[in-house]
ChimeraX commands (.cxc) that place a marker at each C-alpha (Angstrom):
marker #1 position -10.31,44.50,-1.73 radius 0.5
marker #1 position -6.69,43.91,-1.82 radius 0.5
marker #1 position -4.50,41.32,-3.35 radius 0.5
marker #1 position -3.38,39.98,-0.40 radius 0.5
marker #1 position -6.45,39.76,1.53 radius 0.5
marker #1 position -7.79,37.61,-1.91 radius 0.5
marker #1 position -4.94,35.69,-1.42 radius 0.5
marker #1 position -5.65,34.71,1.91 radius 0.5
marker #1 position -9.18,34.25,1.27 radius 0.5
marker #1 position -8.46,32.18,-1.35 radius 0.5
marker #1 position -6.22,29.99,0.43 radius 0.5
marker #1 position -8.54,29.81,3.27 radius 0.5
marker #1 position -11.05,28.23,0.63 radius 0.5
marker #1 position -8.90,26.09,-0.75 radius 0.5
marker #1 position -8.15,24.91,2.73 radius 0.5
marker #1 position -11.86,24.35,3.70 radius 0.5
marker #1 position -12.59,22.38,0.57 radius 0.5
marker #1 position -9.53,20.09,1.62 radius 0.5
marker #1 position -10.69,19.62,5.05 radius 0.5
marker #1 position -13.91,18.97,3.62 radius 0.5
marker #1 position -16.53,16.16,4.30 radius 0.5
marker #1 position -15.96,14.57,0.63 radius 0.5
marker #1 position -12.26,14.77,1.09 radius 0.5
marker #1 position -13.04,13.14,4.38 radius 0.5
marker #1 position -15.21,10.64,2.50 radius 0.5
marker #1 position -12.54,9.63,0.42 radius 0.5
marker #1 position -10.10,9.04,2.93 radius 0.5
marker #1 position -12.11,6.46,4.84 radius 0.5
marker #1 position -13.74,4.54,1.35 radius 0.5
marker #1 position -10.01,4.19,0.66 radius 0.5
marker #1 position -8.80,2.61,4.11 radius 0.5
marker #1 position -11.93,0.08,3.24 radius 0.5
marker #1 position -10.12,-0.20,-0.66 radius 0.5
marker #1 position -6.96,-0.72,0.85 radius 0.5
marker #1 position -8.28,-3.22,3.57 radius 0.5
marker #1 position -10.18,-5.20,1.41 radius 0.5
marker #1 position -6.96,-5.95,-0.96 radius 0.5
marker #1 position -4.90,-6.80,1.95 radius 0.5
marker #1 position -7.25,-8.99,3.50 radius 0.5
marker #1 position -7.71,-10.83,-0.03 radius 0.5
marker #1 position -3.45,-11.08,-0.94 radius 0.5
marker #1 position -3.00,-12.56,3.00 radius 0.5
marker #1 position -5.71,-15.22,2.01 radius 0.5
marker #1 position -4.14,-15.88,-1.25 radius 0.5
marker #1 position -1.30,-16.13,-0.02 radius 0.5
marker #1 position -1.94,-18.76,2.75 radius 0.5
marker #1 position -3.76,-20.76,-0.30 radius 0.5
marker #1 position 0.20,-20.32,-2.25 radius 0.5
marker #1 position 1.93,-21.97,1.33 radius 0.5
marker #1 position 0.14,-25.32,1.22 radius 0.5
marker #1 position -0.96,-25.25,-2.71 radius 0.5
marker #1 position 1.76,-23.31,-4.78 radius 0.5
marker #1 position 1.04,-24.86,-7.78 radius 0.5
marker #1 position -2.88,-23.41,-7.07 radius 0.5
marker #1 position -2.21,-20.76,-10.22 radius 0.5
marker #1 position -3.72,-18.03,-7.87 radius 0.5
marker #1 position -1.52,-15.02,-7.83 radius 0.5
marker #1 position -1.05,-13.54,-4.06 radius 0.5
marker #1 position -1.00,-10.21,-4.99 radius 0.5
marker #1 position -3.31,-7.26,-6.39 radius 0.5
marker #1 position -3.93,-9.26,-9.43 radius 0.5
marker #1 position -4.65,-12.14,-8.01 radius 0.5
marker #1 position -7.30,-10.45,-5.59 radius 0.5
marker #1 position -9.03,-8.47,-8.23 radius 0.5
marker #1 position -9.27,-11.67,-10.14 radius 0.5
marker #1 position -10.74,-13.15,-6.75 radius 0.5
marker #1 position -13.36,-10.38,-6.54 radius 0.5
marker #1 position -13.95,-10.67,-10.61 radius 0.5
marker #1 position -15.08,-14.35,-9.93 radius 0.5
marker #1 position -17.80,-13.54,-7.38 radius 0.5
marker #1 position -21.90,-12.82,-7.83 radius 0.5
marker #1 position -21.66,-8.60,-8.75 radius 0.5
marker #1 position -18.07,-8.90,-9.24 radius 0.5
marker #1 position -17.76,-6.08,-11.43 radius 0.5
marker #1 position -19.91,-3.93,-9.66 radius 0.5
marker #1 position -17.61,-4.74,-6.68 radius 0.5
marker #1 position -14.34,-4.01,-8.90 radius 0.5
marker #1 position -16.17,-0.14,-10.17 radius 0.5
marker #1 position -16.66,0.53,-5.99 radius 0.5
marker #1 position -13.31,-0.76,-5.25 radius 0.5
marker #1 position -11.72,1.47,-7.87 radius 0.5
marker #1 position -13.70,4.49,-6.68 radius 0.5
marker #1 position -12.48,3.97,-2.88 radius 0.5
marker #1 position -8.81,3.67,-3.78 radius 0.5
marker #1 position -9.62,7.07,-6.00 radius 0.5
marker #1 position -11.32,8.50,-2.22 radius 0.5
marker #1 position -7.62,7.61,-0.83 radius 0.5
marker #1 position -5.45,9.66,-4.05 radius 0.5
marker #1 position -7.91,12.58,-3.33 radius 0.5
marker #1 position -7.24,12.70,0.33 radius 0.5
marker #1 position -3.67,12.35,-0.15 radius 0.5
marker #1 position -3.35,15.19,-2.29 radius 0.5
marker #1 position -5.08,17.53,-0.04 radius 0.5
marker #1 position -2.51,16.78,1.96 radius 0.5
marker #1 position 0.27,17.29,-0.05 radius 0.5
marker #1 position -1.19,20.61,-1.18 radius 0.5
marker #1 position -2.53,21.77,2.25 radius 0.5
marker #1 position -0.85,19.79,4.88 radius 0.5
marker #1 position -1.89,16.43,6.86 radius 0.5
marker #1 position -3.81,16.66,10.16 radius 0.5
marker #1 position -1.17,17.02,13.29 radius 0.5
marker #1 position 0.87,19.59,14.89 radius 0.5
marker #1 position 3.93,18.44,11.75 radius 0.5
marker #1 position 1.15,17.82,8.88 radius 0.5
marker #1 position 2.27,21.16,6.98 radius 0.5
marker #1 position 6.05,20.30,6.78 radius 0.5
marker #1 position 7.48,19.81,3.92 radius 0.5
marker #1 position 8.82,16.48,4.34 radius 0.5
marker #1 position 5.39,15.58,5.35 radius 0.5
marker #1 position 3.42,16.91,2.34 radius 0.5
marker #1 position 6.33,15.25,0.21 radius 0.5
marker #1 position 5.41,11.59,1.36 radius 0.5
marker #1 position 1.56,12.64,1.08 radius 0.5
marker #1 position 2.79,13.24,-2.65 radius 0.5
marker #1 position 4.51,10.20,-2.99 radius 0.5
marker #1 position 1.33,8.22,-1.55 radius 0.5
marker #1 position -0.82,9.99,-3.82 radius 0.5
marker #1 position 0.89,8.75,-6.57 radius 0.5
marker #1 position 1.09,5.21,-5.73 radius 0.5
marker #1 position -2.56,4.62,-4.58 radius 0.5
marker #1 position -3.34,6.88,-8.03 radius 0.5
marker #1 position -1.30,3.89,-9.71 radius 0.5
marker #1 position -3.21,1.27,-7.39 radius 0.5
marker #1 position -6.51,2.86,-8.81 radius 0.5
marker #1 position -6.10,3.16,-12.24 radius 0.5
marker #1 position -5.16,-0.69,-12.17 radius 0.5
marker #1 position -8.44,-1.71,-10.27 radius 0.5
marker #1 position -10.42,0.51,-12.65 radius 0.5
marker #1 position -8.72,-0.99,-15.60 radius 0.5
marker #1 position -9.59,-4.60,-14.57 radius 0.5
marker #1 position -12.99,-3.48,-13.32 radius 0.5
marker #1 position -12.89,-1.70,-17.62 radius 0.5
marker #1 position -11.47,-5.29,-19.10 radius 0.5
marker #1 position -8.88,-3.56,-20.37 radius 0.5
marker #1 position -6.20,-4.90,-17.84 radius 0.5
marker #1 position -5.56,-7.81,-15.69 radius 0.5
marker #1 position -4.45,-5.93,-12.41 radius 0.5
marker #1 position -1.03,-5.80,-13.12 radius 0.5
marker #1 position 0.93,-8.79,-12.96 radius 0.5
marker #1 position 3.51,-7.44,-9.81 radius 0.5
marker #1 position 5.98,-10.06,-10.99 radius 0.5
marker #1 position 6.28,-9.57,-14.79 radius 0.5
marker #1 position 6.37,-5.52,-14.05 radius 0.5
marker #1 position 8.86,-5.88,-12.28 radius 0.5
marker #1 position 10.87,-8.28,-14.28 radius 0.5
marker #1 position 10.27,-5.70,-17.05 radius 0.5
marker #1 position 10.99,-3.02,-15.36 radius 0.5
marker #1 position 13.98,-3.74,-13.95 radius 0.5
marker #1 position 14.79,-5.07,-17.29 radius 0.5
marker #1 position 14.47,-1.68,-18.81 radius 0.5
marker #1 position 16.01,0.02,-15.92 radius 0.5
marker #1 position 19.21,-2.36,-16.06 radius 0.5
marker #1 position 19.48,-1.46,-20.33 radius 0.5
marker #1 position 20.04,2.26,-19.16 radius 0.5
marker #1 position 23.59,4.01,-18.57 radius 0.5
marker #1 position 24.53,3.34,-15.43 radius 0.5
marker #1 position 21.24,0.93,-15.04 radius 0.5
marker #1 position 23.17,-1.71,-12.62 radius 0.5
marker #1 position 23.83,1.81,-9.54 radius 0.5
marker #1 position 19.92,3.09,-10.55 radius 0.5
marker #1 position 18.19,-0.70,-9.86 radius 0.5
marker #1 position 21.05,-1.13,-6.97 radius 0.5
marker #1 position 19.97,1.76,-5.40 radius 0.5
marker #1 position 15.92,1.55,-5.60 radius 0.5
marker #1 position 16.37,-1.72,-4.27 radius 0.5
marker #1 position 18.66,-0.67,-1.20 radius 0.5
marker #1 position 15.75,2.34,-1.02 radius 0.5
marker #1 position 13.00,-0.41,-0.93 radius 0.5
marker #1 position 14.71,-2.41,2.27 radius 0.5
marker #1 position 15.13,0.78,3.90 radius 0.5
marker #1 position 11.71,2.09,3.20 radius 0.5
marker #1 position 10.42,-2.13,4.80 radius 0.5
marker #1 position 12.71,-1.12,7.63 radius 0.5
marker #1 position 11.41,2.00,8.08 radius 0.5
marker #1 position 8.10,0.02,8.02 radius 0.5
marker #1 position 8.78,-2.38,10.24 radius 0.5
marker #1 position 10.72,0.22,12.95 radius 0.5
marker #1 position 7.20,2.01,12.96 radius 0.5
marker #1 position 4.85,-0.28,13.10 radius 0.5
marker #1 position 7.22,-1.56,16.39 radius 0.5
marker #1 position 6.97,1.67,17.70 radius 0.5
marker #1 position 3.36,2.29,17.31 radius 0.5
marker #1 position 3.41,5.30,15.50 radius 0.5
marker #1 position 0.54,4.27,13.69 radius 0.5
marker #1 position -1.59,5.40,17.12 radius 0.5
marker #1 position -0.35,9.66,16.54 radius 0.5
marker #1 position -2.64,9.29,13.59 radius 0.5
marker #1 position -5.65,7.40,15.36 radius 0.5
marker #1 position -8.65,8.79,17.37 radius 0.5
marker #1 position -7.55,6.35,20.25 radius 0.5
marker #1 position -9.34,8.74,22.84 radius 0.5
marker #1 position -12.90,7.20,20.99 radius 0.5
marker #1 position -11.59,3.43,21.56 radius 0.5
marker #1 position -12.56,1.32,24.06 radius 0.5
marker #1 position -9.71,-0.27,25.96 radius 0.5
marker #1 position -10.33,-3.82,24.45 radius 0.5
marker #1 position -10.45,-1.97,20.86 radius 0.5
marker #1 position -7.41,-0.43,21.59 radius 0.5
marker #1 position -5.50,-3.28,22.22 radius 0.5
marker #1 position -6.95,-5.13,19.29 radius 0.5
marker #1 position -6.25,-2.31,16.62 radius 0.5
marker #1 position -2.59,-2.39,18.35 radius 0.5
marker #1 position -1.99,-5.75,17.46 radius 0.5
marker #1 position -3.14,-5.33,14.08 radius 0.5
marker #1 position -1.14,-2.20,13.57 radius 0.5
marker #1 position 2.04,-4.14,14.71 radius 0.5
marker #1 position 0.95,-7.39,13.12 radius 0.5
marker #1 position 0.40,-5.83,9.76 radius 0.5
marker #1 position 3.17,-3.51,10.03 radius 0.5
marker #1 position 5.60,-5.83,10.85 radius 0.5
marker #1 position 4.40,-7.96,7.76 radius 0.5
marker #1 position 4.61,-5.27,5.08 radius 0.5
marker #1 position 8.22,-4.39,6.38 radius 0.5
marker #1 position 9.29,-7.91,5.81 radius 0.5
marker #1 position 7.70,-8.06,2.00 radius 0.5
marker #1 position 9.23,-4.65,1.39 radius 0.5
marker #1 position 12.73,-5.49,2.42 radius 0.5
marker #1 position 12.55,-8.62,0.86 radius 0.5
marker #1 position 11.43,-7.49,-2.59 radius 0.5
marker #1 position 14.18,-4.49,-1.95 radius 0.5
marker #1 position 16.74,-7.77,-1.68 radius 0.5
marker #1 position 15.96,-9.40,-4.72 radius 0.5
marker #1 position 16.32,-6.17,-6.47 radius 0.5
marker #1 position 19.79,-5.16,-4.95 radius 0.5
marker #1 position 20.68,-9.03,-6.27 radius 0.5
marker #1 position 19.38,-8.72,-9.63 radius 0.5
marker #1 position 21.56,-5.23,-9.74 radius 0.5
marker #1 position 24.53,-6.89,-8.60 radius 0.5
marker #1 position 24.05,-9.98,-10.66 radius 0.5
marker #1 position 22.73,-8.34,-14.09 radius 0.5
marker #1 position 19.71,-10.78,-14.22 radius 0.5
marker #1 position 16.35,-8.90,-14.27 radius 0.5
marker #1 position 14.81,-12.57,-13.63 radius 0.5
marker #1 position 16.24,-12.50,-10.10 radius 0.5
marker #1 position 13.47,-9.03,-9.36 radius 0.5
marker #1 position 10.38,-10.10,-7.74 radius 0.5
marker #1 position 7.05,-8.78,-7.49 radius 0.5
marker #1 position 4.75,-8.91,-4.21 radius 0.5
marker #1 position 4.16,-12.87,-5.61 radius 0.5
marker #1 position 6.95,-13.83,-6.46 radius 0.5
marker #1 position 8.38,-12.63,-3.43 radius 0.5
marker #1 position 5.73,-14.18,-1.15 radius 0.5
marker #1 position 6.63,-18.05,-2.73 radius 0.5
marker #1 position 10.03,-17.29,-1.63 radius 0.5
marker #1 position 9.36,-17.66,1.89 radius 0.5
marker #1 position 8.43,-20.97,1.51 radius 0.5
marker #1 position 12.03,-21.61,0.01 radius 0.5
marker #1 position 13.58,-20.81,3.63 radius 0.5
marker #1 position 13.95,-23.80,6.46 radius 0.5
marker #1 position 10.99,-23.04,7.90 radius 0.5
marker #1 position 9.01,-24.01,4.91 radius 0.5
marker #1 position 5.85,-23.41,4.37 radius 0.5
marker #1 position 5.08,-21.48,7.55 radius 0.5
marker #1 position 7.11,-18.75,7.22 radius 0.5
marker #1 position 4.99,-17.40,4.15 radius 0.5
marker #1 position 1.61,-17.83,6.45 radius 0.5
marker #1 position 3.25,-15.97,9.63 radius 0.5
marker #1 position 3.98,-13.05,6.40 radius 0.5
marker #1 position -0.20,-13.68,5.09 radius 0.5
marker #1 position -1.79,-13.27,8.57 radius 0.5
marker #1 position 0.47,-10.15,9.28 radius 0.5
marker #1 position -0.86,-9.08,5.42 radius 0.5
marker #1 position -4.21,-9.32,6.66 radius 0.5
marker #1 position -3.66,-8.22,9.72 radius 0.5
marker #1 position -2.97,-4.78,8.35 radius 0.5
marker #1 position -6.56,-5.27,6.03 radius 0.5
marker #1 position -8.18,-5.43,9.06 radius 0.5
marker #1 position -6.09,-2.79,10.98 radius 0.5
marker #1 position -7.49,-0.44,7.23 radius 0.5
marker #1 position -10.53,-1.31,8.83 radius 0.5
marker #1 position -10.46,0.04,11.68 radius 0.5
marker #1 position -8.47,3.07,10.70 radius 0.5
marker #1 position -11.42,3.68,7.92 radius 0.5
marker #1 position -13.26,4.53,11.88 radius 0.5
marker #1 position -10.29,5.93,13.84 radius 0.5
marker #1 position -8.10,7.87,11.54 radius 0.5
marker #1 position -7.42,11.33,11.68 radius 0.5
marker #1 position -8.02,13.37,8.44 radius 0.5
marker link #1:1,2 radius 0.2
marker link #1:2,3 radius 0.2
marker link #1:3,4 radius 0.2
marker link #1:4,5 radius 0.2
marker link #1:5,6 radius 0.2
marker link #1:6,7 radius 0.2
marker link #1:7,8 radius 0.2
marker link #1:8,9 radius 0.2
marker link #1:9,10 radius 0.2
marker link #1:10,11 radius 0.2
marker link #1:11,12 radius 0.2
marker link #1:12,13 radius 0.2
marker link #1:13,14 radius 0.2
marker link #1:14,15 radius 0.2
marker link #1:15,16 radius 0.2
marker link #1:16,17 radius 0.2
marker link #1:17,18 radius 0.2
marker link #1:18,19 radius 0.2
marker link #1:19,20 radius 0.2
marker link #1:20,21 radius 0.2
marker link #1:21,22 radius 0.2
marker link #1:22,23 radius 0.2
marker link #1:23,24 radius 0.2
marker link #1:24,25 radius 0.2
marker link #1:25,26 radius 0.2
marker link #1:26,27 radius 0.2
marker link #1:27,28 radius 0.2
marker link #1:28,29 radius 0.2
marker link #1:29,30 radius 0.2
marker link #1:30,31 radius 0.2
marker link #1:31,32 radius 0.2
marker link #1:32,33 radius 0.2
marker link #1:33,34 radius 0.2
marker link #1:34,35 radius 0.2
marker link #1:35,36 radius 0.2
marker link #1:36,37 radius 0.2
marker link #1:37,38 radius 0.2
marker link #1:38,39 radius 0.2
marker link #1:39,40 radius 0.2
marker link #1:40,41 radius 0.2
marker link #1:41,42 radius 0.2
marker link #1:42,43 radius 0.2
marker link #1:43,44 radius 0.2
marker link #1:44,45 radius 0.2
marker link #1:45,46 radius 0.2
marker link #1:46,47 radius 0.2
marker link #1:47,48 radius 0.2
marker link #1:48,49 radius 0.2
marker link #1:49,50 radius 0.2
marker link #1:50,51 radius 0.2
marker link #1:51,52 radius 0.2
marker link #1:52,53 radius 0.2
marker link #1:53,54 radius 0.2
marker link #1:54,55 radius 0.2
marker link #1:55,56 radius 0.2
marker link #1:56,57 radius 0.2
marker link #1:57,58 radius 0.2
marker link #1:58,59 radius 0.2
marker link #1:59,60 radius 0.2
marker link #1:60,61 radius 0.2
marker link #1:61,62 radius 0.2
marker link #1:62,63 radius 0.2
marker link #1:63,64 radius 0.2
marker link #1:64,65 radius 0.2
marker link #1:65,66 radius 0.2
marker link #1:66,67 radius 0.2
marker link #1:67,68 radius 0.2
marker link #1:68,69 radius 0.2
marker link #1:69,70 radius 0.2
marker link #1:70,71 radius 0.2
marker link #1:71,72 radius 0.2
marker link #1:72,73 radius 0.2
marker link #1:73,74 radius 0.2
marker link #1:74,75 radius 0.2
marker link #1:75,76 radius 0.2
marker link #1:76,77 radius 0.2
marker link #1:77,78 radius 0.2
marker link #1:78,79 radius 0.2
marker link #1:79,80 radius 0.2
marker link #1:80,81 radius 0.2
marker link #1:81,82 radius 0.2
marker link #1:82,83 radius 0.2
marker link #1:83,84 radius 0.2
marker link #1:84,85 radius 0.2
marker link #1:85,86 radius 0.2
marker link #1:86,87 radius 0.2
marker link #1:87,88 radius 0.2
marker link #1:88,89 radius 0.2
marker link #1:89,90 radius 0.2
marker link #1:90,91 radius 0.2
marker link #1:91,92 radius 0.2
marker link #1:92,93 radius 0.2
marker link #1:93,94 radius 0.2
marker link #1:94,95 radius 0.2
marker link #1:95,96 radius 0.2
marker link #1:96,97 radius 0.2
marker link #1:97,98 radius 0.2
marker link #1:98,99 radius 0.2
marker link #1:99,100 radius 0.2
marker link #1:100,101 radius 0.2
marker link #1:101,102 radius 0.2
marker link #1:102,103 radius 0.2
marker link #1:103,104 radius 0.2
marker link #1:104,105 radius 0.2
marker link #1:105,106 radius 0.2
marker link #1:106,107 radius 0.2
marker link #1:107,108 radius 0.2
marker link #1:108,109 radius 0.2
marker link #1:109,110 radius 0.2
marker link #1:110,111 radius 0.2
marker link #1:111,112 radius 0.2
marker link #1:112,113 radius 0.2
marker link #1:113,114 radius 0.2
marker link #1:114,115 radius 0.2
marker link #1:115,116 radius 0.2
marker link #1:116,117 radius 0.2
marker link #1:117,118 radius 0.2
marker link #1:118,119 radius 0.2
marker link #1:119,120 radius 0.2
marker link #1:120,121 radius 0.2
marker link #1:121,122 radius 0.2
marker link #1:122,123 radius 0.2
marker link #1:123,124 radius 0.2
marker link #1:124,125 radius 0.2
marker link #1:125,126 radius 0.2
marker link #1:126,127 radius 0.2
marker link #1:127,128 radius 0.2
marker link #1:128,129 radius 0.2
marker link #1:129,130 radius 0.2
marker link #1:130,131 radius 0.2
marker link #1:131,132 radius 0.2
marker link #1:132,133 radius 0.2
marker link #1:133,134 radius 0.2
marker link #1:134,135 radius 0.2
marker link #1:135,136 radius 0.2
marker link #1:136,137 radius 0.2
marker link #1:137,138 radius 0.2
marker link #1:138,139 radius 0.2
marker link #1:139,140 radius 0.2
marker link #1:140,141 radius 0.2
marker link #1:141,142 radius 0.2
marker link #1:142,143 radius 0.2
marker link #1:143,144 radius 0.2
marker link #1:144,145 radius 0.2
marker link #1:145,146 radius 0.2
marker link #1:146,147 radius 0.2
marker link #1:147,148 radius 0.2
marker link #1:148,149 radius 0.2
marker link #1:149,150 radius 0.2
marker link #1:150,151 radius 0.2
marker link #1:151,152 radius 0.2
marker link #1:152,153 radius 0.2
marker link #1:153,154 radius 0.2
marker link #1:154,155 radius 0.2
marker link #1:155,156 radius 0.2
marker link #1:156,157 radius 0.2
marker link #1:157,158 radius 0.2
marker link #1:158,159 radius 0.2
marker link #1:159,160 radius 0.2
marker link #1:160,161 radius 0.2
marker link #1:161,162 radius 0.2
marker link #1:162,163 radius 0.2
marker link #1:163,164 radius 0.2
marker link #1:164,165 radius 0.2
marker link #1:165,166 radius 0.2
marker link #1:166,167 radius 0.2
marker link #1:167,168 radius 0.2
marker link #1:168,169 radius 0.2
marker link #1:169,170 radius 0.2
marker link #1:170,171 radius 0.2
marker link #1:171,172 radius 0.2
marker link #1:172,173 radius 0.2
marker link #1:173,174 radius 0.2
marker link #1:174,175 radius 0.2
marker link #1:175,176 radius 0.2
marker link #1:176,177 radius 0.2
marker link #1:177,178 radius 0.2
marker link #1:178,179 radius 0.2
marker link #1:179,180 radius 0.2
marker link #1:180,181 radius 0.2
marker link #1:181,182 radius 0.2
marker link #1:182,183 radius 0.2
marker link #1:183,184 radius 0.2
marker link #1:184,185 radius 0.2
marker link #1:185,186 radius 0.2
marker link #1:186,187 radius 0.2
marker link #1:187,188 radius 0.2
marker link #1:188,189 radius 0.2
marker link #1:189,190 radius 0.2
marker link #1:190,191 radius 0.2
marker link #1:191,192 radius 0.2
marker link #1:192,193 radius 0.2
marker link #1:193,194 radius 0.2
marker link #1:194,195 radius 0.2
marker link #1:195,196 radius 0.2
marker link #1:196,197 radius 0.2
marker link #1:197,198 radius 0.2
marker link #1:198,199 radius 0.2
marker link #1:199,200 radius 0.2
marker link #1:200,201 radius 0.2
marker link #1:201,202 radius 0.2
marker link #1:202,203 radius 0.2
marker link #1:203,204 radius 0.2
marker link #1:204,205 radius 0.2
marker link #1:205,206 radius 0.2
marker link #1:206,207 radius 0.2
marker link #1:207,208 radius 0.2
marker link #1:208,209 radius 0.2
marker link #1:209,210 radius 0.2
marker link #1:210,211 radius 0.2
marker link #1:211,212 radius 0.2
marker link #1:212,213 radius 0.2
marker link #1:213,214 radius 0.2
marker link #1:214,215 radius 0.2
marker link #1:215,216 radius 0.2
marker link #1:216,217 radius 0.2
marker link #1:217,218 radius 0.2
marker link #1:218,219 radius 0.2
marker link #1:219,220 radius 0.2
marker link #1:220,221 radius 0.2
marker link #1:221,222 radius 0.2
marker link #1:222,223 radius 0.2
marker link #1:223,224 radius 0.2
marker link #1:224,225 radius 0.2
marker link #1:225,226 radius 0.2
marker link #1:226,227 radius 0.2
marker link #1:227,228 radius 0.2
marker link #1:228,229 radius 0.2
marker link #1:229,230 radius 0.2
marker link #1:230,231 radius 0.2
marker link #1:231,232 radius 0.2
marker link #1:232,233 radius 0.2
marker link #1:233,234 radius 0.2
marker link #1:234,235 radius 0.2
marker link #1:235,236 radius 0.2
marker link #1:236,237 radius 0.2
marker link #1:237,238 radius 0.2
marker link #1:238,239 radius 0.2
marker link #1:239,240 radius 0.2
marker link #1:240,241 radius 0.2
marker link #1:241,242 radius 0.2
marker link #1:242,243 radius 0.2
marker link #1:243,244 radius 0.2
marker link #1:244,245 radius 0.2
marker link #1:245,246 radius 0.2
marker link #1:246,247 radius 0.2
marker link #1:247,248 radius 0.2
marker link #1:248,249 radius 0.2
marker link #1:249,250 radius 0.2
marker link #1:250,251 radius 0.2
marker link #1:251,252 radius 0.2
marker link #1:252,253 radius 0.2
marker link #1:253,254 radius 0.2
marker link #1:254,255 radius 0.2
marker link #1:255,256 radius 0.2
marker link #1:256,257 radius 0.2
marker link #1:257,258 radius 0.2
marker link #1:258,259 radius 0.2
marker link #1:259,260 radius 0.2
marker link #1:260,261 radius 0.2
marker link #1:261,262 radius 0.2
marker link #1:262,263 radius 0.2
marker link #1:263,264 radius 0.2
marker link #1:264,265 radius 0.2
marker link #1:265,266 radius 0.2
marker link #1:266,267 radius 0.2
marker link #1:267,268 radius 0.2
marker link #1:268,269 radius 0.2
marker link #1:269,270 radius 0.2
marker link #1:270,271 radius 0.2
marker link #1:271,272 radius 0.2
marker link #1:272,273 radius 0.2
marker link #1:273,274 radius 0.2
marker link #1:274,275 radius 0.2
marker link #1:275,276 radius 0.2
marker link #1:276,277 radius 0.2
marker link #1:277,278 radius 0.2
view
């Protein structure tokens, strides 16, 4: 047998074992992860609108502390862990072997697939430490106070925070452009949708969309300011960031159009835990 034909063969493999039914698996038990801590941050959040002095954090901390409180919580915390770990898996098959699509090999493509894989791998090792008791989630605003903090002490720290935070607006604009356009639906089985589920999981795809582009550019924001000001107090985290809405005229309701847009997109996992292409 010849080199190249192991090659191929080997490749080949390697490609079946990524298109496989446990990669597959993973890929849905993480949509259900990700849903679940959505659907929990919106409700937290609404709680922050018309209580803000509630001491519930509306982000992941706050929502694995919500799922610590309840009957089997732990139990609940070790599954959640394990389907955010289903969603790292699947997005490194893609990096390595290319996404589902007529584009899914490109090398932009795998590149984001990377980039995913590394957050939800940072998502999961959180949830597993709090599920461990060796953690508490993750506070989102004091890592990014401290963070930024650091980032600000380095040569030149002022340009790096600057420009994450103008990268974090663009990347809620990008967000918010796609969830506007739909382009959630090349990635969906919509052919195996009714026409009343269709138009349901649109609305939640825009909905959520929409809401995670607004959180993301306004977190981006803050950075940009603390940057420009020197003050790593003015970077928020998903919480901190969330209260701020209230601080606009609108009050109040501003930060629970943002929550039912966050969970929105939990329920919009949902469904893509059914519909989604891997």
């Amino acid at each position: 047998m010849t080199v190249p034909s192991m090659t191929w063969r080997g490749r080949r493999t390697a490609r079946r074992a990524a298109n496989s039914s446990a990669v597959d698996t993973g890929a849905r038990a993480g949509f259900v992860g990700r849903g679940v801590l959505y659907l929990l941050i919106g409700v937290l959040a609404v709680r922050v609108a018309f209580h803000p002095g509630g001491g519930k954090q509306a982000d992941r901390s706050g929502a694995l502390a919500e799922i610590a409180g309840k009957p089997f919580g732990s139990l609940l915390l070790w599954a959640l862990g394990a389907a955010v770990a289903g969603m790292v898996l699947w997005r490194l098959s893609e990096a390595a072997f290319g996404a589902a699509g007529t584009d899914g090999r490109k090398p932009r493509k795998r590149l984001i697939s990377g980039g995913r894989a590394v957050f939800y791998g940072f998502v999961a090792y959180s949830v597993l430490s709090f599920a461990a008791g060796s953690g508490n989630g993750g506070s989102s605003d004091r890592t990014s106070k401290d963070v930024t903090a650091r980032a600000l002490d380095l040569p030149g720290g002022r340009w790096l925070v600057g420009a994450a935070g103008i990268g974090v607006v663009a990347a809620g604009c990008w967000v918010f452009g796609r969830a506007v356009l739909r382009k959630f639906d090349e990635h969906l089985r919509t052919a195996s949708m009714s026409s009343r589920t269709r138009h349901a999981v649109d609305a939640l795809g825009v909905l959520g969309g929409m809401a995670r582009g607004v959180l993301f550019a306004a977190a981006g924001a803050f950075a940009v300011v603390a940057a420009v000001r020197y003050e790593p107090g003015k970077a928020k985290g998903m919480d901190d960031t969330l209260r701020a809405f209230t601080q606009t005229p609108a009050g109040p309701w501003l930060l629970v159009a943002v929550a039912v847009g966050l969970m929105a997109f939990g329920a919009f996992s949902f469904a893509s835990a059914r519909y989604r292409r891997t």
